[in-house]
C-alpha positions in Angstrom: -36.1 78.4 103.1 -35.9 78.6 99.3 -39.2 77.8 97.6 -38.3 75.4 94.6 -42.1 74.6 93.3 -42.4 76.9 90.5 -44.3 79.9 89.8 -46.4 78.8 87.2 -47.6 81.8 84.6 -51.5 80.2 84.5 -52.3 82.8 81.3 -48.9 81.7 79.4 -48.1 78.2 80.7 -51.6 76.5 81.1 -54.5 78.4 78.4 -51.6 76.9 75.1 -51.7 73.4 76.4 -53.6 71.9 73.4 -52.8 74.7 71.2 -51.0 73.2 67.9 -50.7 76.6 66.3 -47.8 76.0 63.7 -47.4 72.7 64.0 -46.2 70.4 61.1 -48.1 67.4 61.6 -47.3 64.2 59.3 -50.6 62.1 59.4 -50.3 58.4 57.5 -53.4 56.4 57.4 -55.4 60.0 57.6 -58.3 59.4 55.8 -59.5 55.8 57.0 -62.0 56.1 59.1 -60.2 57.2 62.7 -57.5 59.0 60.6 -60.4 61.3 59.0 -61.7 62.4 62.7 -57.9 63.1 64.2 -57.3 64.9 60.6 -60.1 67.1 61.3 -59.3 67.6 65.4 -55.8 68.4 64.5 -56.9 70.9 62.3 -58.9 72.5 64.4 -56.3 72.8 66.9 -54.4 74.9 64.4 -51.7 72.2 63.3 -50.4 72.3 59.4 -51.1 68.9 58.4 -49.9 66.3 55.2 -52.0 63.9 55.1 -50.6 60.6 53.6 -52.4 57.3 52.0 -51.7 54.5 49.4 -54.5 56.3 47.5 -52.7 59.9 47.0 -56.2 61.3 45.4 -57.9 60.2 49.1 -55.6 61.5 50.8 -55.5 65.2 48.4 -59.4 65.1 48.6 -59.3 65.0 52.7 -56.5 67.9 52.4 -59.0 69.8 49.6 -62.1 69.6 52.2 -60.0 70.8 54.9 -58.3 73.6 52.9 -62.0 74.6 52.1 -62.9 75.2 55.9 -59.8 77.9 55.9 -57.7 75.0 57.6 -54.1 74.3 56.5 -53.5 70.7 54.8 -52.0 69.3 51.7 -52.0 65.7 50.4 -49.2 63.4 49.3 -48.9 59.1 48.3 -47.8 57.0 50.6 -47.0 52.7 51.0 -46.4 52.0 53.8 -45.3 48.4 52.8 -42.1 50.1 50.8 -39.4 51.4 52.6 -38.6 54.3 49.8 -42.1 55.1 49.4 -42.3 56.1 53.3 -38.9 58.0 53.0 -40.4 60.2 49.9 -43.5 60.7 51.7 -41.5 61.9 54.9 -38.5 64.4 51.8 -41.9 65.8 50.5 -43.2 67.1 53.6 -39.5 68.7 55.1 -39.3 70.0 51.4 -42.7 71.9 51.6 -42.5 72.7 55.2 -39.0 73.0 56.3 -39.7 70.3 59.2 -42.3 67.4 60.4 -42.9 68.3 64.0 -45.7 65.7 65.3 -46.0 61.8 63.8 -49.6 60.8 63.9 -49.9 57.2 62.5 -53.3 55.8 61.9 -51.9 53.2 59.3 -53.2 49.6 60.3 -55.3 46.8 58.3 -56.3 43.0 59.5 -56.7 40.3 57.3 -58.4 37.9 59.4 -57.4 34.2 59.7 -58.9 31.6 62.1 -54.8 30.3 63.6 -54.9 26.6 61.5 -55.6 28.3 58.4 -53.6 31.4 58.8 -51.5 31.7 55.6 -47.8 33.6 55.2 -48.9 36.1 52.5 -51.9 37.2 54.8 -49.7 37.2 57.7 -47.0 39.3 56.1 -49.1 41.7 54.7 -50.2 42.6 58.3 -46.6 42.5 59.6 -45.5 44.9 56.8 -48.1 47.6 57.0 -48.6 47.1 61.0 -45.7 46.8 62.6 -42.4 47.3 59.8 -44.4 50.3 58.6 -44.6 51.7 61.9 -40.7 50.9 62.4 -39.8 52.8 59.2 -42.4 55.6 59.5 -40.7 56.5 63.1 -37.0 56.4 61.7 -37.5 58.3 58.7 -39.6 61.1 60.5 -36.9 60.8 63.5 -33.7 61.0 61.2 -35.3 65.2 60.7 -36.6 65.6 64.1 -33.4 64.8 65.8 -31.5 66.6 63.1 -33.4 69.8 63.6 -33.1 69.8 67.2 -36.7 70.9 68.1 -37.7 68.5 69.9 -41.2 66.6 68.5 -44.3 63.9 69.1 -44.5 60.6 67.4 -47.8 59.4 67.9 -48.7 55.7 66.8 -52.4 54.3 66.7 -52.6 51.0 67.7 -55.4 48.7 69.5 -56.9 46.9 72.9 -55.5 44.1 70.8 -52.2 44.9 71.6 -52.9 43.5 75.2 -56.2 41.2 74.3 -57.0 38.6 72.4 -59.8 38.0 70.9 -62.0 34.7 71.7 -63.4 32.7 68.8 -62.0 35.1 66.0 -58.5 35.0 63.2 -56.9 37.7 65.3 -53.4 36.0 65.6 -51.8 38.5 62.8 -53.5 41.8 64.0 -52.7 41.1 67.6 -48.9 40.6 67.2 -48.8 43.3 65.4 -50.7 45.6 67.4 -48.5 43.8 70.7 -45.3 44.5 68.8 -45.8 48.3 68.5 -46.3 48.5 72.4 -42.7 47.3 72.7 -41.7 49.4 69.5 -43.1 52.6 71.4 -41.1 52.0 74.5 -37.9 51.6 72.5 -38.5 54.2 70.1 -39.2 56.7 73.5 -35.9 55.3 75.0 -34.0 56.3 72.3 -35.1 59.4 71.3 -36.2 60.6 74.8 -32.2 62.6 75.0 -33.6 64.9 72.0 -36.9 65.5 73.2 -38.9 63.6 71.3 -41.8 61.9 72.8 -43.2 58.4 71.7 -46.6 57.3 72.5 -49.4 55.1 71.2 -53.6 55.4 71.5 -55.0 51.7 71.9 -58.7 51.9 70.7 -61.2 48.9 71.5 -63.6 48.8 68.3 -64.6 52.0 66.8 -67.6 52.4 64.2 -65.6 52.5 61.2 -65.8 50.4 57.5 -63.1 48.2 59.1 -65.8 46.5 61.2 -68.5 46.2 59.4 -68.4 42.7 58.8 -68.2 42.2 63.1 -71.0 45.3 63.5 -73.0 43.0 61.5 -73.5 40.2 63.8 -75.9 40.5 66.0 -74.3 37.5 68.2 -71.1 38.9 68.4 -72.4 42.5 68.7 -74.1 41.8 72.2 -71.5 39.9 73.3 -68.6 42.8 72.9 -71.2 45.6 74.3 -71.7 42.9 77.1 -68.1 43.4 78.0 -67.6 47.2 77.5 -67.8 48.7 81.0 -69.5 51.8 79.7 -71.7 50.0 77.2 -70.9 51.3 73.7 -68.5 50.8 70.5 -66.3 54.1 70.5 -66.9 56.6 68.0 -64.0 58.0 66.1 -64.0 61.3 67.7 -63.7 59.5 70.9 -60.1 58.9 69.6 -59.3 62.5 68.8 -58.8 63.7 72.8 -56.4 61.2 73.2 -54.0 61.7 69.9 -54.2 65.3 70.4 -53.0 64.9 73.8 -50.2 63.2 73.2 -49.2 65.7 69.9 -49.3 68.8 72.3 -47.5 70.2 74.9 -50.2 68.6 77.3 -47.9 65.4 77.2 -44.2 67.1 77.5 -43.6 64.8 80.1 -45.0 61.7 79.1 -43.4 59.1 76.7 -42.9 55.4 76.3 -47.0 54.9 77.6 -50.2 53.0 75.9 -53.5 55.0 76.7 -56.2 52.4 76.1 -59.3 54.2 75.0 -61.6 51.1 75.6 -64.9 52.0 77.4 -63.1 50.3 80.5 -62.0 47.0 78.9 -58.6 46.6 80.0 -60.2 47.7 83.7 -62.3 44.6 83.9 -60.1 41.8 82.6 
């Protein structure tokens, strides 16, 4: 009988798995707080990376620090909240680099808003950064991935709070947000899954990062969330790197449309 389980070549086919050697990585969002720590894992993993922020001389300095540890990066301005901003962001990279293999977005904010006093401009700031931004990030970077015919990774960050809420806090725009993208990813991985292109998301509980201070700093609350966290800390922001780099390399060539919930065992317990 024929053996059909392949031969697998463990020197060529296994020791590149996480390798991203070449690799044009478009990074939005890269130096807040989680983006900084995938920036810097990326990097190490040999990837060419842009990163990309509102504040273009934030984004150059991350590239500049990087560039000084003989890494490859460059910088470029990017709001998310405007359409043609997101498009020149995605013309500059092609233009410097001839392509944008792997989509890494770390772009999300929270304005939060106990639900009666929730207003629309709050509201539609989260919607237009968290979720349209992700929309419009993924077509723009798709519209060259499909049109080089390489294949590629698109890679969005979201949260737990894309599946939980949050009792006794003003969550309601940051969780529909965060909830649509789960449903964006599966579409987007649908769609594009005929070229190659995998779509995936990394669903952190709270990591120790500016964005939480004002939560970090209540003792009450504090106890209460490591009370509920399975392994019995806040994630760090490296503990976010394994995960995103995983789903940028070859590691995940055959997984798309999926959430990995990086929550200390959150989800688990619920």
């Amino acid at each position: 009988m024929e053996r059909i389980t392949p031969t697998i070549a463990f020197s060529a086919e296994l020791k590149d798995l996480f390798d991203m050697r070449d690799k044009v990585v478009f990074l939005p969002g890269g130096y807040g707080g989680i983006g900084e720590a995938v920036a810097w894992g990326l990097a190490l993993a040999g990837a060419h990376l842009t990163v990309a922020g509102r504040d273009g001389r934030k984004a150059q300095a991350l590239a500049s620090g990087l560039n000084e540890r003989g890494f490859a990066a460059d910088g470029v301005a990017l709001d998310v909240a405007s359409i043609p901003s997101i498009r020149n962001a995605v013309e500059t990279v092609v233009e410097r680099h001839g392509r944008i293999d792997v989509l890494v977005n770390c772009v999300g904010i929270q304005r939060e808003e106990p639900l009666l006093e929730v207003t629309e401009d709050a509201y539609d700031e989260v919607y237009r950064v968290n979720l349209k931004g992700a929309m419009f990030l993924a077509q723009a970077v798709a519209e060259h991935q499909v049109a080089a015919g390489r294949g590629g990774r698109q890679v969005h960050l979201l949260s737990v709070r894309s599946r939980l809420g949050l009792r006794d806090r003003g969550y309601s725009a940051y969780c529909s947000t965060k909830g649509g993208m789960v449903m964006l990813i599966k579409q987007h991985a649908m769609e594009l899954a005929r070229d190659r292109i995998t779509v995936n998301g990394v669903a952190p509980t709270f990591v120790y990062t500016e964005m939480i201070r004002h939560v970090m700093e209540n003792p009450e609350f504090r106890a209460r969330l490591l009370e509920r966290i399975p392994l019995g800390r806040i994630a760090d922001p490296k503990d976010v790197v394994g995960p995103t780099l995983f789903f940028c390399s070859d590691a995940s060539s055959f997984v798309t449309g999926q959430i990995l919930y990086v929550d200390g065992g959150i989800t688990a317990s619920q």
